[in-house]
GURO-742762 format. One line per 4 residues: number of its first residue (from 1); their letters; for each residue x, y, z of C-alpha. Coordinates in nm, 3 decimals. Layout:
! residues N
NUM = A = X/Y/Z | ...
END
This chain:
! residues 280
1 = XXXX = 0.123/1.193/-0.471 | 0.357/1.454/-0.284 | 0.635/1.309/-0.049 | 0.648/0.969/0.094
5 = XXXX = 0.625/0.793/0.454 | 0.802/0.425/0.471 | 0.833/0.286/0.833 | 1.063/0.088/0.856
9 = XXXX = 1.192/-0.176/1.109 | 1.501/-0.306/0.907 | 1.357/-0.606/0.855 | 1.339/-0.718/0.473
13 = XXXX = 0.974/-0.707/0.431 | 1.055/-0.341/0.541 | 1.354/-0.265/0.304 | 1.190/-0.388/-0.015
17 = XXXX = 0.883/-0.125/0.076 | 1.181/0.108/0.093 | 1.359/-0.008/-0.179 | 0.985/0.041/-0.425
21 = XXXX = 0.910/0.382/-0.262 | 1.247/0.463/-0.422 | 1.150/0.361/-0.753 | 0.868/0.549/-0.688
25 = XXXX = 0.994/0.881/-0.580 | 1.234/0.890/-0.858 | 0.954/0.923/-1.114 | 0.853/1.217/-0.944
29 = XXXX = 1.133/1.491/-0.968 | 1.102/1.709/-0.643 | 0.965/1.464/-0.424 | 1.104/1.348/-0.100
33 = XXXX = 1.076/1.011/0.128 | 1.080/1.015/0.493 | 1.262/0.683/0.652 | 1.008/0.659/0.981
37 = XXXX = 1.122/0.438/1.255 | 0.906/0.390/1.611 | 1.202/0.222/1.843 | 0.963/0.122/2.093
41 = XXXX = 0.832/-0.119/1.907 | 1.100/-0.244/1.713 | 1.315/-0.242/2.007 | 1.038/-0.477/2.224
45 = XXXX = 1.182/-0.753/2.016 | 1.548/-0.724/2.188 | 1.378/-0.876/2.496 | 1.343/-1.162/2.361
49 = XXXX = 1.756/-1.194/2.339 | 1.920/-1.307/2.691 | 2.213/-1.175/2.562 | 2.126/-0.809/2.609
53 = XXXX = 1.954/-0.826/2.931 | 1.989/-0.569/3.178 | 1.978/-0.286/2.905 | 1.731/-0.003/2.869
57 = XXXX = 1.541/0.046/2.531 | 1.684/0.375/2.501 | 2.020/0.269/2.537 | 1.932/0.076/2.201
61 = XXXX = 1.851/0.405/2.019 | 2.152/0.435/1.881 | 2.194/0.168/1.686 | 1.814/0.214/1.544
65 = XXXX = 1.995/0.571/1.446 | 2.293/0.438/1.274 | 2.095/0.111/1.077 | 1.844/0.432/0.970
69 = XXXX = 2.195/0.579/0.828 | 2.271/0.296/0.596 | 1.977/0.224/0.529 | 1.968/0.593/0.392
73 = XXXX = 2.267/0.569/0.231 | 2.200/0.226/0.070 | 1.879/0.399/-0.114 | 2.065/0.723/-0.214
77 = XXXX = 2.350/0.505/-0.388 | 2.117/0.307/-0.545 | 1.938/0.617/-0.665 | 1.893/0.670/-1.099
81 = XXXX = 1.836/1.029/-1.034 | 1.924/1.275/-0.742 | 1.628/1.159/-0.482 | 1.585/1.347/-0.134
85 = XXXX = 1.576/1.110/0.180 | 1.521/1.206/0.551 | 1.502/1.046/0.828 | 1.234/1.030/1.167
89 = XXXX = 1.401/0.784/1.460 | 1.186/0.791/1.763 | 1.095/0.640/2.090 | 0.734/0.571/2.089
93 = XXXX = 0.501/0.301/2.012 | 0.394/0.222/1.659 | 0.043/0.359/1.565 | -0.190/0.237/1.354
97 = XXXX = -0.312/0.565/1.239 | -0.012/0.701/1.089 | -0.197/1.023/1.000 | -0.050/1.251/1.269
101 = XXXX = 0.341/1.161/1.139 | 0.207/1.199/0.818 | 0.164/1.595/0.907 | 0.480/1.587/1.097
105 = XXXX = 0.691/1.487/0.801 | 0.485/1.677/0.565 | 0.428/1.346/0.372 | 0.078/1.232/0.225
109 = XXXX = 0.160/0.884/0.078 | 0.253/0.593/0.324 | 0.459/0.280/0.147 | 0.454/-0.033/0.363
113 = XXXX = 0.545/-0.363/0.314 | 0.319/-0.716/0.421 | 0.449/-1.049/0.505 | 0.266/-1.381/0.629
117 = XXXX = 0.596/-1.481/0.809 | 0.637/-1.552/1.167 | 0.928/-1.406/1.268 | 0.876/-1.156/1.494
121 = XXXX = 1.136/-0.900/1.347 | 0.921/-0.923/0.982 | 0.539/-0.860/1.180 | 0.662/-0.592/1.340
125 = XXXX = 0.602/-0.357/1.038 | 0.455/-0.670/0.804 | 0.157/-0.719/1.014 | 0.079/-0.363/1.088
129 = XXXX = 0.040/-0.288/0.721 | -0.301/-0.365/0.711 | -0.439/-0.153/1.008 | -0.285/0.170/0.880
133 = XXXX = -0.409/0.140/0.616 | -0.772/0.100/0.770 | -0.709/0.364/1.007 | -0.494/0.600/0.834
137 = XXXX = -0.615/0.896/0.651 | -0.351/0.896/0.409 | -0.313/0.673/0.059 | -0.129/0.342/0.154
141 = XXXX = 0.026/0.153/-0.090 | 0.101/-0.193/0.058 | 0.429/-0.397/-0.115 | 0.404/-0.792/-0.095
145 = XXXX = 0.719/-0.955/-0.106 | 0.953/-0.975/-0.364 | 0.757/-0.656/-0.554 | 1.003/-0.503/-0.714
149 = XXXX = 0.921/-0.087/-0.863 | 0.969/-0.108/-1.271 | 0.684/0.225/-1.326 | 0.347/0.166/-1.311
153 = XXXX = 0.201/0.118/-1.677 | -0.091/-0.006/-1.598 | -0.314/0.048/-1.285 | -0.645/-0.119/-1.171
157 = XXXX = -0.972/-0.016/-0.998 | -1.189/-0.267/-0.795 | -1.537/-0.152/-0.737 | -1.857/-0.272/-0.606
161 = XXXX = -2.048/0.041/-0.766 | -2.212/0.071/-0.443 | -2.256/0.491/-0.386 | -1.998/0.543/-0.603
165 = XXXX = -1.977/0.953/-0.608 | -1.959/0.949/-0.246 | -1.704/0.645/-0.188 | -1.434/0.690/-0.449
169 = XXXX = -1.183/0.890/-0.402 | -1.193/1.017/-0.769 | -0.891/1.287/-0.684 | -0.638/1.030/-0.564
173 = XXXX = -0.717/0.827/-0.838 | -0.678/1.091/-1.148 | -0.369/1.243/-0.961 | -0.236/0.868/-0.968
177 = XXXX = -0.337/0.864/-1.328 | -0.153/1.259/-1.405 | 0.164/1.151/-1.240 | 0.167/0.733/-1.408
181 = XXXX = 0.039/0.820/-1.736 | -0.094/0.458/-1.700 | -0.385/0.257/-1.844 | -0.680/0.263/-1.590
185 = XXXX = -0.900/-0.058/-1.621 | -1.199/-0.102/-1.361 | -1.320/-0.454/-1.226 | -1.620/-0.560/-1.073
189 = XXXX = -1.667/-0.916/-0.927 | -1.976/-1.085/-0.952 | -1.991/-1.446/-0.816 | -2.265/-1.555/-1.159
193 = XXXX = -2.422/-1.365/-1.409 | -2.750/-1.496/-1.250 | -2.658/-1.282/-0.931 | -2.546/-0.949/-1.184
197 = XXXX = -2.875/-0.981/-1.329 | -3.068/-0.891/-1.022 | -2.928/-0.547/-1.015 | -2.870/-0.463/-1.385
201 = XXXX = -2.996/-0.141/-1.330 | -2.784/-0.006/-1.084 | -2.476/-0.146/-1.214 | -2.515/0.060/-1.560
205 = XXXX = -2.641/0.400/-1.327 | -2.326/0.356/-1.102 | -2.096/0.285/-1.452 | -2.219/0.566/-1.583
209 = XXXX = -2.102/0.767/-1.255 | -1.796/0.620/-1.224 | -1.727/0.705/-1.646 | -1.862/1.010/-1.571
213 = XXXX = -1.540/1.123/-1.349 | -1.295/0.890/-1.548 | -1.383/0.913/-1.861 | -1.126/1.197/-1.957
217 = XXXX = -0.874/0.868/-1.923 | -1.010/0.628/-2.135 | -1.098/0.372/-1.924 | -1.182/-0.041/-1.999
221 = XXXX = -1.475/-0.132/-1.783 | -1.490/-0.519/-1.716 | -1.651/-0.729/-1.511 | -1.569/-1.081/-1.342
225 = XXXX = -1.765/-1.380/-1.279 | -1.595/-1.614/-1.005 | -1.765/-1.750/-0.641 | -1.403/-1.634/-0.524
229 = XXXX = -1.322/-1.287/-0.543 | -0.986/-1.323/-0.443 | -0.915/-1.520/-0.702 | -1.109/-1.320/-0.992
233 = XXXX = -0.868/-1.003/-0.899 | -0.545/-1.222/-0.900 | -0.709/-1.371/-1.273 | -0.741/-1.039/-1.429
237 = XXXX = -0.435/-0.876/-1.263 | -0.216/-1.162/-1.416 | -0.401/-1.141/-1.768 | -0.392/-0.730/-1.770
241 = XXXX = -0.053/-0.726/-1.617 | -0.136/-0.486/-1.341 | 0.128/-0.306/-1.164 | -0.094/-0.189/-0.921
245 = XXXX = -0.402/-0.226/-0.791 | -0.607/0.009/-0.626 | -0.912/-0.041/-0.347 | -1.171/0.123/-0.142
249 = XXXX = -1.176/0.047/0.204 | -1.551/0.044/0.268 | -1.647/-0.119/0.630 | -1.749/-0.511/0.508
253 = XXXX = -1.664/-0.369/0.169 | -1.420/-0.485/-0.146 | -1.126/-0.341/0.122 | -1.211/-0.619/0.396
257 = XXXX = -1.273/-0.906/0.128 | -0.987/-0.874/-0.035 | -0.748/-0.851/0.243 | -0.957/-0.970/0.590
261 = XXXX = -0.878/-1.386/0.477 | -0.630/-1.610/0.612 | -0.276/-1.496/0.585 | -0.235/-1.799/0.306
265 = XXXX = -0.530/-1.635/0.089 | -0.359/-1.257/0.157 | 0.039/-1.423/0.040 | -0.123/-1.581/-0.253
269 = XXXX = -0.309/-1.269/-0.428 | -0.004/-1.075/-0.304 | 0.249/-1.253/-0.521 | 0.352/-0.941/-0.732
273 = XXXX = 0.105/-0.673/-0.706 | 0.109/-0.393/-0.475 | -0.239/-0.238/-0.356 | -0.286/0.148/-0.317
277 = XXXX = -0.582/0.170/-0.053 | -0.722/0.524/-0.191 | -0.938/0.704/0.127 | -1.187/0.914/-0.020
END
């Protein structure tokens, strides 16, 4: 998936997405992550501290400089194999669409983390995760909580065979599957199997697409019969031990379904399973 982008703010939600894009890189010999931190934003957050009144963001720079140093070093001692690490501290607002730094920093995957907290200090990055990866041209992989990086055995595919030769991102996907060596299963949620009767038909034509461009990796096709989606994805992730889980975002697709609820709904699917959002 070439080299990797992780913004960071320093909060923890940010430094576990660190801490799994270094599990991550280290499977890939060669590969190199880019620490990227937007001061402007972060820094916003010192205003709300009386204590440090009266100084300019840019005075704070520094210190945004030397907490990107340890955090730096912090990854490369904890480092199984020789990883490369750089780092990109600027003053500038944090963008949604990441794509630009992305070809700045030579990088093509972004690693992010999500939180449902309040504290300011965690949203900063936490609640950003979800636009970039919207807006972003890149593949986002978006680390709940707690996720901790142990390989990636066994990988997922939600689909709503809707156009599928011209949605999915069939590249990503096998170069995911090249560099993992991992099990591919597909889902597709279907609230009855009064409602997947109606469109029989183009279920098995889109199937037979999607196989069609998979098929060299032996995938298990399934399909899921639950009013909640949400919960039909976190049900098969937990039976099939997923380590990761990949989506489409499609506008009012699978994307916005999955991850456009209330912040309760997002934490609970998120308990343990990072999603890639693949962009076709």
């Amino acid at each position: 998936m070439k080299n990797i982008l992780v913004p960071v703010d320093f909060s923890p939600t940010a430094i576990n997405a660190a801490r799994y894009a270094l599990g991550w890189i280290s499977q890939e010999p060669g590969r190199k992550m880019v620490l990227y931190n937007a001061s402007q934003t972060v820094l916003s957050a010192f205003h709300a501290n009386p204590d440090l009144e009266g100084l300019n963001e840019e005075d704070l720079l520094p210190l945004q400089e030397e907490q990107m140093y340890q955090l730096k070093q912090e990854l490369l001692s904890a480092a199984i194999v020789p990883v490369a690490i750089d780092t990109r501290c600027v003053y500038e607002l944090f963008q949604d669409d990441l794509t630009a730094v992305c070809q700045q920093t030579g990088t093509e995957l972004i690693i992010m983390g999500i939180t449902g907290g309040s504290k300011l200090r965690e949203k900063l990055i936490g609640s950003n995760a979800l636009q970039v990866a919207r807006h972003t041209a890149n593949q986002v992989i978006i680390v709940p909580p707690g996720a901790s990086f142990s390989g990636i055995r066994r990988v997922m595919l939600l689909t709503d065979y809707d156009q599928v030769d011209e949605t999915t991102p069939f590249g990503a996907i096998q170069q995911l599957l090249e560099i993992t060596g991992a099990k591919l299963d597909v889902l597709h949620v279907e609230e009855s199997k009064t409602s997947a009767a109606k469109h029989t038909r183009i279920l098995r034509q889109e199937n037979a697409v999607m196989h069609h461009h998979l098929r060299a990796y032996h995938p298990t096709y399934f399909i899921a019969y639950n009013e909640s989606f949400e919960q039909a994805v976190h049900d098969v992730a937990d039976q099939h031990e997923i380590d990761l889980i990949i989506v489409i975002p499609k506008k009012m697709g699978y994307f916005d379904r999955l991850l456009s609820t209330s912040h309760t709904d997002v934490m609970a699917f998120h308990s343990h399973v990072p999603v890639l959002v693949a962009h076709k």
